[in-house]
N, C-alpha and C positions, 0 to 999 in steps of 0.2 A: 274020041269024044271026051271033051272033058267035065270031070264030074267032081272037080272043088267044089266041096261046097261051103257058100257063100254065109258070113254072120248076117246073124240076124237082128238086127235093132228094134226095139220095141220104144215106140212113144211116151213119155210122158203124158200121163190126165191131166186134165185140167185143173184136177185137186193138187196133185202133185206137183204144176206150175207154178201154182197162187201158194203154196208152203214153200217151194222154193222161195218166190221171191218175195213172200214175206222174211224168210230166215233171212236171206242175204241182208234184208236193212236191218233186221230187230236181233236175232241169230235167237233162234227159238231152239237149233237143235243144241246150245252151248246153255240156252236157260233149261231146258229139258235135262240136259246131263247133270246138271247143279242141282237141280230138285229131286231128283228120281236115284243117283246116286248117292247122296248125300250117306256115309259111314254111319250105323246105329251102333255105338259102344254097349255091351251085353248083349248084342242080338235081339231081333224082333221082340217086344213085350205089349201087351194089351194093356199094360199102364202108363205106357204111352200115347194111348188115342186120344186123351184128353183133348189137348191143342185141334188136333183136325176136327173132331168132335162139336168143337166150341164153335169152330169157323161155319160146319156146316147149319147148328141149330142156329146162327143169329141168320146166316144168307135165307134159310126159310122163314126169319122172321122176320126179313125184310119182303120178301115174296109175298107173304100171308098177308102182313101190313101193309104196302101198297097195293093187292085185290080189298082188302076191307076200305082205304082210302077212295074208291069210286065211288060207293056208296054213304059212308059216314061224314056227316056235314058238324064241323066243329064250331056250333055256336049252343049257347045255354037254354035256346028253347028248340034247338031241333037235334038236339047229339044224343039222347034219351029217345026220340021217336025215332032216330035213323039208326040207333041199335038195334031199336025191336024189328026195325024193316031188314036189316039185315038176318037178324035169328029168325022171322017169322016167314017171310018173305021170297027173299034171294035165294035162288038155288044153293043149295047147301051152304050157307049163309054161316047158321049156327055152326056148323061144322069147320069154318075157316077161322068165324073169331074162338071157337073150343079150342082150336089149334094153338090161336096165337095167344091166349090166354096161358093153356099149359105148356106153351114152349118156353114161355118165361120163367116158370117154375123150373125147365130144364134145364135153364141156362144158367140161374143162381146154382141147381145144386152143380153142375157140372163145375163151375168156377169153386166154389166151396169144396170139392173133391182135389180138383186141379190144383190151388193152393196148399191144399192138405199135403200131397203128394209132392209138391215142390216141398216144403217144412222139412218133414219128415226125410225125406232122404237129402236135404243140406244140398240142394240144387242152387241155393239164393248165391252162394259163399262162391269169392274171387274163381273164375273172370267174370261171373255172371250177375253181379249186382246190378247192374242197368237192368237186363230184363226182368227182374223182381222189383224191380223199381215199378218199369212203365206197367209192368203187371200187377200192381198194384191200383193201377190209375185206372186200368181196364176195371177191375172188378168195384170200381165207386162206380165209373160209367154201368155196368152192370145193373146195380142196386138202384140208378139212377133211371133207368129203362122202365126198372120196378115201379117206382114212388110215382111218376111222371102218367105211364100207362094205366095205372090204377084209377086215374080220376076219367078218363076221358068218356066209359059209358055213361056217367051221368048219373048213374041210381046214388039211393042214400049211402048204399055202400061205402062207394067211390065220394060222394062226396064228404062224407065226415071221416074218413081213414085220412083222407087230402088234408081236412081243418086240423085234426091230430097234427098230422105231420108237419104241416107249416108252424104250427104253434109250440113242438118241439123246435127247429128250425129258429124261430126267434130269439130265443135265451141264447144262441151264440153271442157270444162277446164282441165289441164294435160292428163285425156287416151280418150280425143277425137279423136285426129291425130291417134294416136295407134288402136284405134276401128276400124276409115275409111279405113285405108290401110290395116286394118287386111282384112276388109268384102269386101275389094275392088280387092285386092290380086295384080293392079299395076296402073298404071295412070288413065284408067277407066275400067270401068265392064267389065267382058271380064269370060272368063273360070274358072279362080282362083275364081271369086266373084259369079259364077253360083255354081259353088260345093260346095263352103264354103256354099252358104245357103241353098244347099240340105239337107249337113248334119247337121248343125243346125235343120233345120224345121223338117227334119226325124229320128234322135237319139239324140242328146242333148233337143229339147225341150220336145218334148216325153217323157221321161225318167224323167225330172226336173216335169214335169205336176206328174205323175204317185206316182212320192215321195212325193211332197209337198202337192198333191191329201190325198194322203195314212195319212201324219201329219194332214192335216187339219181336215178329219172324226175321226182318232183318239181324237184330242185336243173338237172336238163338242160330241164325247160322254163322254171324261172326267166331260165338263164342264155340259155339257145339252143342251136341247132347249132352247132358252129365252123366248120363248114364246109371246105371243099378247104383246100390249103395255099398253093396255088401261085394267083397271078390278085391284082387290086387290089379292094379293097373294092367299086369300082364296077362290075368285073367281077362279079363272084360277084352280087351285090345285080342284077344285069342278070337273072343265070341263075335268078333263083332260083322254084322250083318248092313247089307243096305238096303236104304228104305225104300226102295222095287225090288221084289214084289214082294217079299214077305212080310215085310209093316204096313203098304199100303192097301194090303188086304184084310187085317186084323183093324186097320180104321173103317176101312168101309163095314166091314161086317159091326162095328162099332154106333158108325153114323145108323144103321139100319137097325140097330138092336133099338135105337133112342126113337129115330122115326114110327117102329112100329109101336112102342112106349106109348108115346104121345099121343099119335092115332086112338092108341086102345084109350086113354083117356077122356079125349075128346070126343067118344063115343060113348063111353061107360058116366063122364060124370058132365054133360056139354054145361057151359054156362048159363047161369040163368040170373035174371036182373030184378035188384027189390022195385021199390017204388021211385020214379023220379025226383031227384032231388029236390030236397028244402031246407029252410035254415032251420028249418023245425023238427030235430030229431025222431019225435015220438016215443016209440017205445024200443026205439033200435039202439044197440046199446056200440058207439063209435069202436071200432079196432083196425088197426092195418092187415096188411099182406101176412103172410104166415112167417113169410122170412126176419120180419119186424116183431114178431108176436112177442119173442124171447126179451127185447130192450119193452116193448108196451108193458108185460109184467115184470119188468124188472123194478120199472117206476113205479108200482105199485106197493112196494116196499116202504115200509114209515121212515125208514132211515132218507128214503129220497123224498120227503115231504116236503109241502113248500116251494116258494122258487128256486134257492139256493139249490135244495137238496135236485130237484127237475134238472138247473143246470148241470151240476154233478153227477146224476147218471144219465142223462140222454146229450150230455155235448162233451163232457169233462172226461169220465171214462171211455168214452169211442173213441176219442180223440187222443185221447195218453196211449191205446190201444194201438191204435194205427201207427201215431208216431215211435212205438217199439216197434213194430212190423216193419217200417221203414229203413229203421237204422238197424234191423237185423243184421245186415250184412256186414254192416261195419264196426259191430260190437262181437259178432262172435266170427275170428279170426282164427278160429281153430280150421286146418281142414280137416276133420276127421268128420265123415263124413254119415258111418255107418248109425243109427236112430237107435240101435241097442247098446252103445255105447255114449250114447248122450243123454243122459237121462233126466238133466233139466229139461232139456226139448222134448221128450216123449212125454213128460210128466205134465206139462204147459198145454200142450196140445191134448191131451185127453182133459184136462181141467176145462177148458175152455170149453171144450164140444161136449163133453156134459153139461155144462151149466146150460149152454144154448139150449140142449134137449131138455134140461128140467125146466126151464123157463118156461117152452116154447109148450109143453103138456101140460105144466101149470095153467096157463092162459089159456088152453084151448079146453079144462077141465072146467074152469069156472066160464067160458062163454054155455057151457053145458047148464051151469049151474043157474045163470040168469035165464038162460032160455026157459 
């Protein structure tokens, strides 16, 4: 009797088919190894979640924003009434534009953190200048999410934070004029300047995020992590970790610290809308986004009186600003890298973010004070 016994082959699923033969054209298990192995110089750290962090708060705010898009109709006598149809109305309605209202707030400060921490540990400096660069572009595109989305429910709010804004926007030098009447579409706000920043906010910044997104992960796994600041090359190169599973676990747990964030907010403060817009102020007294609060009282300063003084601090200074931001990398050639040993750079960056916070309190002391 013979009692060989016989191997046993077990089939392939159908799932396991269709990832075959999708690998074989695309090679998913050679992009999988790329992503998931990728080397973390110093080892896992929770001040690295920024980046995932960022990807996940805009993908919900693209989620959030195309469910509020089935309902919201972007013209100037019906984007005020299909707000309130949404907050009042829509199953949890309120609860989605809460969401995508405070997500945007998450998203500034996230970027304004993420920044901070590129700065401070000398992440901009050779080979990584490109991604400081294009990460630069991102957080205008950012800012610009901001400025854009602000106008679209329609109340007075939204529409005189918009008139501010564009009328800052002007005093740019040669394509100022050209910008305001572009985003303005005739004398004031009105239908042309409501669509125009629809589609800005919903296909052009989109789409800019989405590219320069796509370059800037490119250009970080070209160059690398930069890793801690502090420790000798041989240190870090000791500790170093890959990013499955111990970092991709310290971002999730990160993405879900911001999610339940947000949540808590869009329940604890949901949004709620003044009066539908008109050119007629009243007794509303115009301000922007909080983000903008800090340059809105800046220009309240007498030294910025006037035209002259307006374009000097809301186009001259942001602008002299940025273009140091830009050429950071190519002005400071030092690699030393470590933030306690640079103490123009730690000294610059707390100047800066104080002023923002005494501005940003100033302005929100005296909206106290007119109310």
């Amino acid at each position: 009797m013979d009692t060989t016994t016989q191997p046993t082959t077990t089939q392939p699923s159908a799932i396991e088919k269709v990832f075959d033969f999708v690998d074989e054209r695309v090679g998913l298990k050679t992009l999988q190894a790329k992503m998931l192995n990728e080397p973390v110089p110093g080892g896992s750290r929770w001040a690295y979640v920024f980046g995932s962090v960022l990807l996940f708060i805009f993908i919900m705010q693209a989620v959030t924003g195309i469910l509020l898009m089935f309902y919201y109709v972007p013209t100037a006598d019906h984007a005020y009434a299909s707000t309130q149809y949404i907050i009042h109305t829509v199953d949890y309605g309120w609860f989605l534009l809460s969401y995508h209202f405070w997500g945007s707030t998450a998203m500034v400060v996230c970027v304004f953190a993420h920044m901070s921490q590129v700065f401070l540990w000398g992440a901009y400096k050779k080979p990584r200048e490109l991604i400081w660069l294009v990460g630069l572009a991102l957080f205008g595109i950012v800012m610009g999410f901001g400025f854009t989305g602000y106008l679209l429910p329609w109340d007075q709010r939204a529409y005189w934070a918009t008139t501010v804004g564009v009328e800052i926007m002007d005093k740019t030098p040669l394509l100022g004029d050209f910008m305001a009447r572009f985003l303005k579409g005739g004398a004031t706000p009105g239908q042309m300047t409501l669509s125009r920043f629809f589609v800005i906010h919903v296909m052009v910044l989109p789409a800019a995020l989405m590219g320069l997104a796509g370059l800037h992960l490119f250009l970080f796994r070209k160059a690398g992590p930069a890793g801690p600041f502090r420790g000798s090359v041989e240190e870090i190169k000791a500790k170093t970790d890959y990013f499955f599973p111990r970092q991709i676990w310290k971002d999730i747990v990160g993405m879900v610290a911001v999610f339940l964030c947000i949540c808590s907010l869009a329940f604890w403060e949901p949004i709620v809308l003044l009066e539908e817009a008109t050119p007629d102020p009243g007794d509303y007294h115009p301000e922007p986004e909080w983000y903008f609060l800090f340059l809105f009282q800046l220009l309240r300063l007498k030294v910025f009186a006037g035209e002259f003084g307006q374009f000097l601090g809301a186009i001259a200074l942001p602008g002299v600003f940025m273009a140091l931001l830009a050429a950071l990398p190519f002005i400071d050639r030092d690699p030393e890298r470590n933030i306690f040993k640079r103490p123009i750079a730690l000294i610059s960056w707390i100047v800066v973010m104080a002023s923002i916070l005494i501005f940003t309190v100033a302005a929100i002391i005296n909206r106290e004070f007119l109310e």
